[in-house]
Backbone bond lengths (Angstrom), bond angles and torsions (degrees), N, CA, C in turn:
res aa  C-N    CA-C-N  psi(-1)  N-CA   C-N-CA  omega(-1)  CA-C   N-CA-C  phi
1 X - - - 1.444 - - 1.519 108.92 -
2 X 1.357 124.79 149.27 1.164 123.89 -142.16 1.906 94.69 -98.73
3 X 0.984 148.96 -176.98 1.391 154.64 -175.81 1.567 109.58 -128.56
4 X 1.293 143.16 137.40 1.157 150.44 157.19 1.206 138.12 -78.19
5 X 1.334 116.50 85.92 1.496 107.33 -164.66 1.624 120.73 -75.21
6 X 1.230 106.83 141.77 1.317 114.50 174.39 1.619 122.62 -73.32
7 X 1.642 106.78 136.82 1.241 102.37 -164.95 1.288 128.67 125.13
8 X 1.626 127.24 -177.42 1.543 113.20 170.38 1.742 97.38 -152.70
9 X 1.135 107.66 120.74 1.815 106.61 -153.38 2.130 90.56 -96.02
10 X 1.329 115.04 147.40 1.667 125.03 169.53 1.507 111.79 -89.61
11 X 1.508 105.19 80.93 1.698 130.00 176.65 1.940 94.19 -61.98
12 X 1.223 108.83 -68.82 1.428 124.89 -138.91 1.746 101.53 -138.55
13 X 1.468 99.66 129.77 1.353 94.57 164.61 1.533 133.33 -70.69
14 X 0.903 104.73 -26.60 1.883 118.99 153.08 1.652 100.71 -52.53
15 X 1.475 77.02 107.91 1.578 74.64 179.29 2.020 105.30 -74.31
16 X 1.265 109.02 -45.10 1.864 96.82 166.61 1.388 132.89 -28.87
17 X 1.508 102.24 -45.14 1.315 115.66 -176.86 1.726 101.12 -85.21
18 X 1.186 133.23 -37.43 1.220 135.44 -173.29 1.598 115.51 -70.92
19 X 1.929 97.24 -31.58 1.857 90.03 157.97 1.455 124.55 -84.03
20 X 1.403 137.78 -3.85 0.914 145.93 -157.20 1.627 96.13 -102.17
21 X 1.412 113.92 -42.10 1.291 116.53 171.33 1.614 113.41 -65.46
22 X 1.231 106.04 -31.80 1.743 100.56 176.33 1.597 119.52 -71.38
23 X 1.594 104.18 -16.24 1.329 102.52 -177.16 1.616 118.35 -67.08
24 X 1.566 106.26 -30.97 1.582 118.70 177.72 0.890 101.02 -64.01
25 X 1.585 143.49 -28.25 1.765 118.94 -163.36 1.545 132.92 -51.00
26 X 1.967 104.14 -18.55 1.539 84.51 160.82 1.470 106.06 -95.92
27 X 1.078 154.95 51.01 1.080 154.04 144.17 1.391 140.89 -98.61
28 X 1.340 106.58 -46.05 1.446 125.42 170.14 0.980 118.74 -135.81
29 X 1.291 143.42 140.68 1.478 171.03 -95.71 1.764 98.47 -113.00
30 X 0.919 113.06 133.46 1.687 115.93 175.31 0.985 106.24 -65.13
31 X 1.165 144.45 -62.39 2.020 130.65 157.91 0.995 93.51 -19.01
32 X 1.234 134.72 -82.38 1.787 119.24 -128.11 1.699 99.48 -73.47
33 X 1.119 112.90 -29.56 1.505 110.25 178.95 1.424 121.51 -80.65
34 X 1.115 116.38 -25.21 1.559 124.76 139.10 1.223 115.44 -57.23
35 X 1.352 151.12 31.35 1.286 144.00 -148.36 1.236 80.10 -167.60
36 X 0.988 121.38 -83.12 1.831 131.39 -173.84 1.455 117.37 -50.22
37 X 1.244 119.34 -47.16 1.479 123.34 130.44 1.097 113.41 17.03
38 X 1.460 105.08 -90.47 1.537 133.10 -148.73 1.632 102.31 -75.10
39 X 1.154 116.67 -34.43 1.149 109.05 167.98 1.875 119.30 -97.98
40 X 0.589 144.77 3.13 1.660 158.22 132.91 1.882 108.06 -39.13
41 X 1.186 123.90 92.06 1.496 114.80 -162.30 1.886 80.30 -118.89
42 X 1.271 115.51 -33.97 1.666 100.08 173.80 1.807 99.87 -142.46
43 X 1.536 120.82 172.09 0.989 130.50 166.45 1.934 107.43 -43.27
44 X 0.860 124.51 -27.50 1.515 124.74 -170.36 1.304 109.91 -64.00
45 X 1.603 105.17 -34.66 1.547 114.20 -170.14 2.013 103.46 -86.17
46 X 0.698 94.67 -11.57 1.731 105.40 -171.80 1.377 109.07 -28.91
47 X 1.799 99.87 -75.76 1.524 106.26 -165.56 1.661 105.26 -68.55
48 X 1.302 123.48 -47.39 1.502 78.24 177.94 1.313 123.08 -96.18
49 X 1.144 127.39 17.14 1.806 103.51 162.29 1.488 113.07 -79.41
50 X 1.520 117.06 -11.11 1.449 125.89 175.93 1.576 105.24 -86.36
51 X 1.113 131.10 -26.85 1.519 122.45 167.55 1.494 97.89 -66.50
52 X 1.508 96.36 -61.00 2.241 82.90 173.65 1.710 107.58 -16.13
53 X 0.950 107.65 -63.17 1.569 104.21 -136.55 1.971 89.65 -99.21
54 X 0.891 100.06 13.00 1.749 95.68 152.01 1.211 120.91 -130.12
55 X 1.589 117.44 5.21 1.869 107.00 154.94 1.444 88.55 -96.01
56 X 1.046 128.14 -41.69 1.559 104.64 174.20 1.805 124.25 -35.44
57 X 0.985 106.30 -51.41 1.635 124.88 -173.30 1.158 114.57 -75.13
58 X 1.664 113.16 -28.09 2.013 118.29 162.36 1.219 97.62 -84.18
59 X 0.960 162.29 -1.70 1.486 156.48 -162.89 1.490 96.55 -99.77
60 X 1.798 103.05 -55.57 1.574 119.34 -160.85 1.927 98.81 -68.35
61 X 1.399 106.88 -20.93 0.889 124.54 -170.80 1.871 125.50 59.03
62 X 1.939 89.30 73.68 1.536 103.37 -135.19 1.819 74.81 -125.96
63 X 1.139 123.01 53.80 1.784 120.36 177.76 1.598 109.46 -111.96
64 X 1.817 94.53 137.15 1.415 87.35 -165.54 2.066 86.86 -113.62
């Protein structure tokens, strides 16, 4: 079961994209969303660098 972190972490200067990234924190790893981040330069890029990082996480076999 996944844990809730306390807080609200600065992913993205978009702030849209920067709450949307806070919503994953119990899900995926603060690296990787710092990672995904970095490649996220507008909302356009969203869905797939975020599918990235959920066949990554079924693969890792990381399902909550």
């Amino acid at each position: 079961m996944p844990t809730f972190p306390i807080g609200y972490r600065s992913f993205h200067a978009h702030p849209s994209l920067n709450f949307e990234l806070n919503r994953w924190l119990a899900a995926l790893p603060e690296a990787e969303l710092v990672a995904a981040a970095a490649r996220i330069p507008s909302a356009r890029e969203w869905p797939g660098v975020m599918l990235e990082c959920a066949d990554r996480a079924e693969r890792e076999g990381r399902l909550y």
